[in-house]
C-alpha positions as CSV (number, residue, x, y, z in Angstrom):
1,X,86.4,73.6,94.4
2,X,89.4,74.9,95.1
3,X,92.5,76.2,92.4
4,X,95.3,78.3,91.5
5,X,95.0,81.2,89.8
6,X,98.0,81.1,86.7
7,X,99.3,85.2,86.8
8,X,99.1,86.2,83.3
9,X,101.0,89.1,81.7
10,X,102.5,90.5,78.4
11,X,105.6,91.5,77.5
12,X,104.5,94.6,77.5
13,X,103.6,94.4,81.2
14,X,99.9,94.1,79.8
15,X,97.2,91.9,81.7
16,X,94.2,90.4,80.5
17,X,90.8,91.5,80.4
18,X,89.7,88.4,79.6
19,X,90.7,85.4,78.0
20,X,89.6,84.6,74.0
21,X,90.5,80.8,74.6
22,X,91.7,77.7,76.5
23,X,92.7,74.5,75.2
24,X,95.3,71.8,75.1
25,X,98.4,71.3,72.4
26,X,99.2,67.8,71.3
27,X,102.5,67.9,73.3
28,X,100.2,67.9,76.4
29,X,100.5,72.2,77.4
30,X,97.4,73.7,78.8
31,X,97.2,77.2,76.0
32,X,95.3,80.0,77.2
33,X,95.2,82.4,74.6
34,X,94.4,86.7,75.1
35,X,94.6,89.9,73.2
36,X,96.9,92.6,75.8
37,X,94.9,95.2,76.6
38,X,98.0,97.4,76.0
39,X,99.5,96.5,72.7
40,X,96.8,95.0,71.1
41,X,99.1,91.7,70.2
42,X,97.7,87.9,70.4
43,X,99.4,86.2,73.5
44,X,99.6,82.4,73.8
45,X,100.9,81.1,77.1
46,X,101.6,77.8,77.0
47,X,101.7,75.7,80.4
48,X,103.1,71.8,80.5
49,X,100.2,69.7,81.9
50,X,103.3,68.3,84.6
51,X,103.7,71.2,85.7
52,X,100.0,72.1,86.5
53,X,99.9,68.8,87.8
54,X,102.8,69.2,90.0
55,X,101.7,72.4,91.2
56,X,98.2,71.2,92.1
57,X,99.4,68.1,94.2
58,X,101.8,70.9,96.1
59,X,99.0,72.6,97.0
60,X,96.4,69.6,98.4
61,X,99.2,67.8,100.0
62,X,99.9,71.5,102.1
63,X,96.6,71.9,102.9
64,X,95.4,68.3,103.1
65,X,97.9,66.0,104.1
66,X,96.3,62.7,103.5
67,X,93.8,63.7,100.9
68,X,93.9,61.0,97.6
69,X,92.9,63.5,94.3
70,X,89.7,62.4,92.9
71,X,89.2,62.6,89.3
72,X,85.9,63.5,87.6
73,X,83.8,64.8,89.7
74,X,80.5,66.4,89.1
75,X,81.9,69.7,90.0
76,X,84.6,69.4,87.8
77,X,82.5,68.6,85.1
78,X,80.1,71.5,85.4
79,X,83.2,73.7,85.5
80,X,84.8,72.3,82.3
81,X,81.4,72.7,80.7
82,X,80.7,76.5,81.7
83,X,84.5,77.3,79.9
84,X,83.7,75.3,76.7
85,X,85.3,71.9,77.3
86,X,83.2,68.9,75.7
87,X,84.0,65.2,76.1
């Protein structure tokens, strides 16, 4: 499976270590939420699901031009159940 990686960063300038949570807001933004490693604040980045979207179909049309997105695959399903997701 293939993705982007989403560059993460403080104002501080800090990066992640890792990443205390992931979810969804009800105004459809992808959250990801970390401590900085620097300042020791809580950091919520919040991402609109279009533009993850957008950015995703940007990437398979440049690298396959007539590729139709599937949805729901088995992959995708172990990988949303390895970070936490339930249906």
């Amino acid at each position: 499976m293939e993705y982007r990686t989403l560059r993460l960063s403080c104002e501080c300038g800090g990066v992640p270590k890792g990443i205390s949570g992931v979810g969804l807001s009800p105004t459809h933004d992808l959250v990801i939420c970390w401590q900085c490693p620097r300042c020791r604040r809580n950091v919520y980045t919040v991402k609109p699901l279009s533009d993850c979207w957008r950015d995703c179909l940007t990437a398979a049309s440049a690298n396959l031009p007539n590729a139709t997105p599937t949805i729901d695959t088995a992959d995708d399903r172990e990988f949303l159940h390895r970070i936490g997701v339930r249906y």
